[in-house]
Every structure is written in structure tokens, then in C-alpha cells.
N, C-alpha and C positions, 0 to 999 in steps of 0.2 A: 263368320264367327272368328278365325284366324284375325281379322284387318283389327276385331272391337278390342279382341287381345293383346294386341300389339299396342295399339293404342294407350289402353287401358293399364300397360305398363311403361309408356311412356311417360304419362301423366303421374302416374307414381315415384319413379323415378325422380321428376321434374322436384316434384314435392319432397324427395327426401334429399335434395341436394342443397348442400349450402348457400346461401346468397353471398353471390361473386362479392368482394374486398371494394369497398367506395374508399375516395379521395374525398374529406369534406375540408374544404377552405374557409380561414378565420381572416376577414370577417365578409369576407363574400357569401358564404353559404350560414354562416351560423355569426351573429353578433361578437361573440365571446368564445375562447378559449374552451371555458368549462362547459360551453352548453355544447361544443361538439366533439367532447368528452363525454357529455350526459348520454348522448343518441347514436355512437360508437360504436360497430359490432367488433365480433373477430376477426382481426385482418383489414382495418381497417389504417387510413393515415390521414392522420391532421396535416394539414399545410397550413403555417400562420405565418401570415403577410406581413413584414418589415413595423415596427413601429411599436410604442409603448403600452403594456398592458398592466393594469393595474388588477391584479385577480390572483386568488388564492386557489391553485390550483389542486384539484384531489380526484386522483385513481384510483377508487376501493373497487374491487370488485370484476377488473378488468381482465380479457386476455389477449395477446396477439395486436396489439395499438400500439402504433407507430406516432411520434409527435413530429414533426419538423421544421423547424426555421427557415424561412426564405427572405432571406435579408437578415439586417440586424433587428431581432427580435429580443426587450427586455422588457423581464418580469420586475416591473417596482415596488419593490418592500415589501413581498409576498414569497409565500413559499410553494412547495411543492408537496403531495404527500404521495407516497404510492402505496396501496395497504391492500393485502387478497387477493394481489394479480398475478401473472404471469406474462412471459414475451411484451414486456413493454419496453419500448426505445424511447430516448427522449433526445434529439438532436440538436446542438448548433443555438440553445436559448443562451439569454444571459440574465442574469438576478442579479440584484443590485441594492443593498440599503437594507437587510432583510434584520429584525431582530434577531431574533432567535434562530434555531435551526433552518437550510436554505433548504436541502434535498431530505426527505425522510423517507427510506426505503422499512418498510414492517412490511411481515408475515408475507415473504414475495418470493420469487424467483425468476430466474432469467430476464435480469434486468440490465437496461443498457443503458451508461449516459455516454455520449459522444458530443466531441466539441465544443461542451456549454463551457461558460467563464461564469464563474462567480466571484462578488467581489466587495468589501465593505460592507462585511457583516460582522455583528456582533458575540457571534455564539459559532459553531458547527458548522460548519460549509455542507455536509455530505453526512448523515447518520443511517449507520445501516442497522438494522433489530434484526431477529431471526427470521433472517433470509438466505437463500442460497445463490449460486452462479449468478452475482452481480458483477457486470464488468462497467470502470470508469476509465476510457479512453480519447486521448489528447484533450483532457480539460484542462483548465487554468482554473487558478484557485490566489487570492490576491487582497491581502491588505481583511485578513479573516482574524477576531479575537479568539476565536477558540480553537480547534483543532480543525487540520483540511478534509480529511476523511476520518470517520470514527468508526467503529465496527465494536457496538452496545453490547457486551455478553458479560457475564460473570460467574462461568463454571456453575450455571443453572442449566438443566433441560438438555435440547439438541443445540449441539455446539455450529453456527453457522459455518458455510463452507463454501470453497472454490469462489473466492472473490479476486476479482483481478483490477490491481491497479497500473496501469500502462500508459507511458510515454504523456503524462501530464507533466504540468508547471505548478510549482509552489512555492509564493511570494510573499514574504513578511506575514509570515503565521505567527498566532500568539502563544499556542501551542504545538501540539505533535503535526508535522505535516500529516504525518499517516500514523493511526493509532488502532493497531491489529489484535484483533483475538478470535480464538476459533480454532479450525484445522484449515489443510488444504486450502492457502491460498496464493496469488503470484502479485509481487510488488516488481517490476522492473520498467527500467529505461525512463523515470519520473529524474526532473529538476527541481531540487529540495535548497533554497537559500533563504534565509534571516528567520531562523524560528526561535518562538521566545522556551519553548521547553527541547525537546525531541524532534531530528530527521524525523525516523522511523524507530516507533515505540511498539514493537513485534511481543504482544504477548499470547501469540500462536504458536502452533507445533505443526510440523510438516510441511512447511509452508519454507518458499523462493523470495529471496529478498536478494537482487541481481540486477546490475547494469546501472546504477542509478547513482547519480552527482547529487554530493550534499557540499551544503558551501554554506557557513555562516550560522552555526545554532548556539544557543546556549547553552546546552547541556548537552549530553550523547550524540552521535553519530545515528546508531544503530544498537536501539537494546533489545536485546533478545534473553528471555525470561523464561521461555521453554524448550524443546528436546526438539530434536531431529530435525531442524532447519536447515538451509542451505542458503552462505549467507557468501554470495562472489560476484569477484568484479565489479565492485560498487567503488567510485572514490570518493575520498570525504577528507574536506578542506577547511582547518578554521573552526575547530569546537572549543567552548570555552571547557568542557569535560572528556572523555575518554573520546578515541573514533567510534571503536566496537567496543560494547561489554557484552558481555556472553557467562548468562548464571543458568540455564536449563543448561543440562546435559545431552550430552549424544548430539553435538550441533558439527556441523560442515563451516568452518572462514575461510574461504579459499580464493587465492588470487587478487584480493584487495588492496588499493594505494590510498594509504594514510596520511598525512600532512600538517602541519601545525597546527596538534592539539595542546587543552590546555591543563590535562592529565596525559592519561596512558593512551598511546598506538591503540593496542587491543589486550584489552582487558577479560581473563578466562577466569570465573570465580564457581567452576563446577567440573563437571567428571567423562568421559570418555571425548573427549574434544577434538577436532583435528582443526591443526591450523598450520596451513601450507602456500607454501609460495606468497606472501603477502608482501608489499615493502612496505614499510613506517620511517616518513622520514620527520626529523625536526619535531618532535613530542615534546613538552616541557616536562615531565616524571617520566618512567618509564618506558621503553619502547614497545615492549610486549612481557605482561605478568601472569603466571600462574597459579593458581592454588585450588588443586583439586587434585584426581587421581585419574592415570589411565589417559592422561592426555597426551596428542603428540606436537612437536612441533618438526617441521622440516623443510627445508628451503625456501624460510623468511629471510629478509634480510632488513634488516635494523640501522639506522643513518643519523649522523646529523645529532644525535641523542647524547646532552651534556647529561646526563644520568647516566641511569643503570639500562642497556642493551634487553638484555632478558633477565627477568624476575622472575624466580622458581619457589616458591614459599612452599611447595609441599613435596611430599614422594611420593614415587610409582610413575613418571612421565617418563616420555623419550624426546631426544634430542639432539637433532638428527639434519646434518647439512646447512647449519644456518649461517647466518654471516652475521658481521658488528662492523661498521665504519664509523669511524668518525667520534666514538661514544665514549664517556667518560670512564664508566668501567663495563666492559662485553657483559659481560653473566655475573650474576649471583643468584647462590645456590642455598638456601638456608639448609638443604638436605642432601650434599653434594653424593655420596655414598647410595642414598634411595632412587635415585638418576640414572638413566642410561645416557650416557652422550658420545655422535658418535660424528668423526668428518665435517665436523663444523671449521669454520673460520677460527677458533678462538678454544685454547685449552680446556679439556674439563677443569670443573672448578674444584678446588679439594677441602 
């Protein structure tokens, strides 16, 4: 009776236990991409074999699927969709020639793109809808009309969150390389050159925008539109507009190198600000402006600027250790009396 027991839980067991994680290979095992997608469980990894696929690829409904490249693997004139899933990867593809949007992440989370390149598209490389912990890591993004990564929100509903964009390329964008909204996200260590709008158009809160080379936009550097960002050690080279603007409030600039823009260094158009240690060299207007209240600056240092050093357009700042080289006139104060100034390079202004 003991042995039928044992058994008899054995066999139980067997049957409540998940079925082990398959390998299914495209197109050894399944014809097509999407058909070994269709037949996919959890924990499951695609392998697709080197070579051109013409297929509109869609994830509704997935979890725990793994995609991967082995070889050069491109998606021709087709997209991607991921919608109702979780833990999906999608590694090392590349897309090419897409109309419209390339990658569509909706209603997902914990999604991963890794290594793909996209490139020669006409619309959106990357759109993410309310989804959470998306991470895009070492892509390339190249010769795109519309924005490289988008993040779809508009202060409707649950605001998406903890999206990371890391250590990509971005090439001759027609818009924003990266165009942020939401809370809680991390943009760092991305190469951002030739966009036709916006580096980084950060219309999030709480959110790392850090480490990252922007070289060659048409407009901004880095706009930052809301509150309590942390916005350092980014360089930014070659803007036909401001490097940094900065209109939320309660934001961190710290430690950034600025370079021949074709307005202001860093531009502060709001209220409790800090902005420290940055150098801004060679600005065409202003080196660094303020107008707001509660804002500090302190060990910037200002270069190279046939204008005006630092612009203070309102009161209630502090001002605090900075330097002016080289500049046409150091400071003006339109509120020199409402100012604290203190150990700078360059006299308060009266």
C-alpha cells in the first residue's frame, strides 16, 4: 500500500510540474518566425537562423519568451508588436524599411530589446503605451523620420514607469532621439548625433538622464519640462538652441559640459533648481539664465561667452562660487539686491 502511495504521488507531482523550457528554431523547426511564436510556451526561446524575413511579427498575450538572432537576422518592412505580455526579450534582430512605427510595446512589462538596429524608417523606431520596466539596451537606431524611442502618455491614467534606455546609438533622427514621459525612468550612456528636433525631450519626473553625448540637434540639448529629475554628466556639443532648458521645478544639472550652442549654455525658466559644477563653454547668448525663484547656482564655470556669463532675471537665487572667463560682461542681475552672491569669480552686481 506504502509503494501505490508513493507512486501515486509521484505521478501527481509529474503532472503538476511545469513542462521544461524548449529551444524551437526558425526555420528548422517551424517555417516562420510567427508560427513559433504561435506554439511558444513560458520559458520558451526562439533561435532564428541568419537570413531575410518578411513577416509582421506579434506578441499578444505572451510570457517568459525569449527571441534571438543567430546571425544577421532582418525584419523587411515589417513591424513588431508586443501587447499583454510579460518577460519577453527580443535580441540582436534588425528592421529595415518599416513605414510606420518599428517596435510597439502596449499594455506589457518587463520587456527587453537588446542589440537590434533599426533603421530607415519612416515614423517611430521604438513606441512604448502603458507599459512598465522596459529596458532598450545597445541598440542602434539610424536614418529614422520620426522619433528613436517614444514613450506615448499624456497625463491620462497610470503614468508608465521604470523604462531604461542604455548605451544605444542615435543617427540622423528626424525628431527626438528620445522622447520621455511618465515617472521613474533611466536614460544614460546613449550616443545622440544629427536630430532634426530634440537630443532628449524628458517630459517625465523622477527620472536619470546621465552620461550621455549629444552632438549635432536642431533644437535643445535636453528638455526637461518636469520636477525632480537628475539631469548629470551628459555632454552636449552643437545645438542650434539652448544645451539644457530646464522649466519643471525641483530639478538636479549637475556636472554637465556644454559647448557651442546656438542660444544659452543652460537655460533655468522655473523654481527650486540646482545647478552645480557644470562648464558651458563658447554659447552664442547667454552662458547660464535664470528666472525663477529658490534657485542655486554654484561652482559653474562660464567660458568663451561673448555675451552675458550669467543671466539672473528674477529674485530669491543664490550665487554661489562661480566663475566667468573669457565673457563679455560676467553677470547681470536685473534684481541685484533680491540675490545672494557669494565667492564667485566676478563682483556682485549692483
Amino acid at each position: 500500500m506504502m509503494r501505490r502511495t508513493i507512486c501515486a504521488c509521484l505521478v501527481l507531482a509529474a503532472l503538476a510540474a511545469p513542462a521544461a523550457a524548449a529551444t524551437l528554431r526558425v526555420p528548422k523547426d517551424h517555417e516562420t518566425i510567427q508560427a513559433a511564436i504561435d506554439v511558444a510556451a513560458e520559458g520558451d526561446v526562439i533561435k532564428v537562423a541568419k537570413g531575410v524575413y518578411d513577416e509582421w511579427l506579434e506578441i499578444d498575450g505572451k510570457a517568459g519568451l525569449t527571441l534571438k538572432a543567430q546571425g544577421k537576422v532582418v525584419i523587411d518592412g515589417n513591424e513588431i508588436e508586443i501587447t499583454n505580455s510579460t518577460g519577453i526579450t527580443i535580441s540582436g534582430f534588425r528592421l529595415e524599411a518599416v513605414p510606420e512605427q518599428v517596435v510597439l510595446i502596449e499594455d506589457s512589462a518587463d520587456v527587453t530589446l537588446s542589440k537590434c538596429r533599426i533603421e530607415s524608417t519612416a515614423s517611430v523606431a521604438v513606441e512604448i503605451r502603458d507599459s512598465n520596466r522596459v529596458v532598450i539596451t545597445k541598440c542602434r537606431f539610424a536614418q529614422i523620420g520620426g522619433h528613436g524611442v517614444q514613450i506615448d502618455y499624456e497625463d491620462v491614467g497610470p503614468a508608465p514607469t521604470e523604462i531604461t534606455i542604455e548605451k544605444c546609438r542615435f543617427d540622423d533622427i528626424g525628431r527626438d532621439a528620445v522622447d520621455l514621459a511618465g515617472v521613474d525612468h533611466v536614460v544614460t550612456k546613449n550616443r545622440i548625433s544629427l536630430c532634426g528636433w530634440y537630443g532628449i525631450s524628458n517630459r517625465a519626473s523622477a527620472s536619470e538622464v546621465s552620461k550621455n553625448r549629444i552632438d549635432g540637434v536642431e533644437y535643445v540639448g535636453i528638455l526637461v519640462e518636469k520636477g525632480e529629475n537628475q539631469i548629470g554628466k551628459n555632454v552636449i556639443r552643437n545645438t542650434g538652441d539652448d544645451g539644457i532648458s530646464i522649466s519643471g521645478a525641483g530639478n538636479e544639472v549637475i556636472s554637465n559640459r556644454i559647448q557651442t550652442t546656438g542660444n544659452q549654455g543652460i537655460r533655468v525658466e522655473s523654481d527650486d533648481t540646482l545647478v552645480v559644477k557644470n562648464t558651458v563653454a563658447a554659447p552664442l547668448a547667454e552662458g547660464i539664465s535664470v528666472n525663477g525663484e529658490r534657485n542655486r547656482l554654484e561652482k559653474n564655470l562660464v567660458k568663451q561667452c561673448e555675451d552675458v556669463g550669467y543671466l539672473i532675471q528674477s529674485a530669491g537665487n543664490d550665487i554661489v562660487r562661480n566663475k566667468a572667463k573669457k565673457c563679455g560682461t560676467d553677470v547681470q542681475d536685473d534684481f541685484p539686491e533680491g540675490n545672494t552672491y557669494e565667492n564667485n569669480s566676478f563682483p556682485a552686481p549692483t
